[in-house]
N, C-alpha and C positions, 0 to 999 in steps of 0.2 A: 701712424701708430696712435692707438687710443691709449692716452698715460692719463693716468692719474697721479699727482704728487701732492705727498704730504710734507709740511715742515714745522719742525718741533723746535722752540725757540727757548730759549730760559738767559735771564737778563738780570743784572742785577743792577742797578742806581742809584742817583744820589741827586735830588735838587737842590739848589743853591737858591734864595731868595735875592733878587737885585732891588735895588732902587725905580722907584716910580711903577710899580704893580708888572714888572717883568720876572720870568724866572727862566732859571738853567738848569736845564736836566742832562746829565752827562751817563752815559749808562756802558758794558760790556757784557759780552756774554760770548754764547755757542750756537748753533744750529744745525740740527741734521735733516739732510733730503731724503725721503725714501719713494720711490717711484715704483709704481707700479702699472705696466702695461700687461695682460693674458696674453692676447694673442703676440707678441712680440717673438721674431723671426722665424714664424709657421704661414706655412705655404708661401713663401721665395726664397730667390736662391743663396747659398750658402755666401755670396759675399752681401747681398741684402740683408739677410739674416744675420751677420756679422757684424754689420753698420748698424744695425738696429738695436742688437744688445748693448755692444760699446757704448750708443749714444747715451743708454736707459743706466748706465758706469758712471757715463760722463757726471749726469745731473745728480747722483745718489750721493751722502758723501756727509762728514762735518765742513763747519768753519767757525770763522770768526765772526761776532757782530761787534761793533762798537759806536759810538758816536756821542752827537752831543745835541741835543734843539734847545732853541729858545723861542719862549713865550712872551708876548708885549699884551697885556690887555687896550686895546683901543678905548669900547668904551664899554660901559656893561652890556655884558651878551655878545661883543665884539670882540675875538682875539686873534691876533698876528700869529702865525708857527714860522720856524725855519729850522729845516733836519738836515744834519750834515753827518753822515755816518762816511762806514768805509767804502763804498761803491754809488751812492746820491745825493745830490743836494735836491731840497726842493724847500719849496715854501708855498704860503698861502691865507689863508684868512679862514675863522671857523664862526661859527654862529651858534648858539645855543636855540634850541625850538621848544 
């Protein structure tokens, strides 16, 4: 299926300033999926076509966002991230250009 999906995010936050050039950003919010595939369950058969609308139910939809990152400046132009919301962790390093 050719989908297209959109998601609309709206968040609201609050950063914290920490000691030694780190900060806390702790945020929540909402998010809606809206998907959109044309051709979605035309020309196969009624149980393809079934599976196929479902799936397009599956992804569509509100939820929750929430989480928290922090920031470490390393050094200037150097900073640390780490996001911890409700479904990932990750981390990494950012650079200014």
């Amino acid at each position: 299926i050719d989908t297209a999906l959109s998601t609309v995010t709206f968040k609201l936050g609050y950063i914290f300033q920490l000691p030694i050039h780190s900060f806390l950003y702790a945020y929540g919010g909402i998010y809606n999926n809206i998907a959109s595939a044309p051709g979605a369950g035309e020309g196969v058969s009624d149980a393809q076509s079934e599976l196929e609308v479902q799936r397009l139910r599956d992804v569509e939809g509100l939820g929750y966002v929430g989480g928290i990152s922090y920031y470490k400046r390393l050094v200037p132009g150097w900073t640390f991230k780490v996001d911890i919301d409700l479904k990932n962790i990750a981390a990494g390093i950012m650079v200014e250009i």
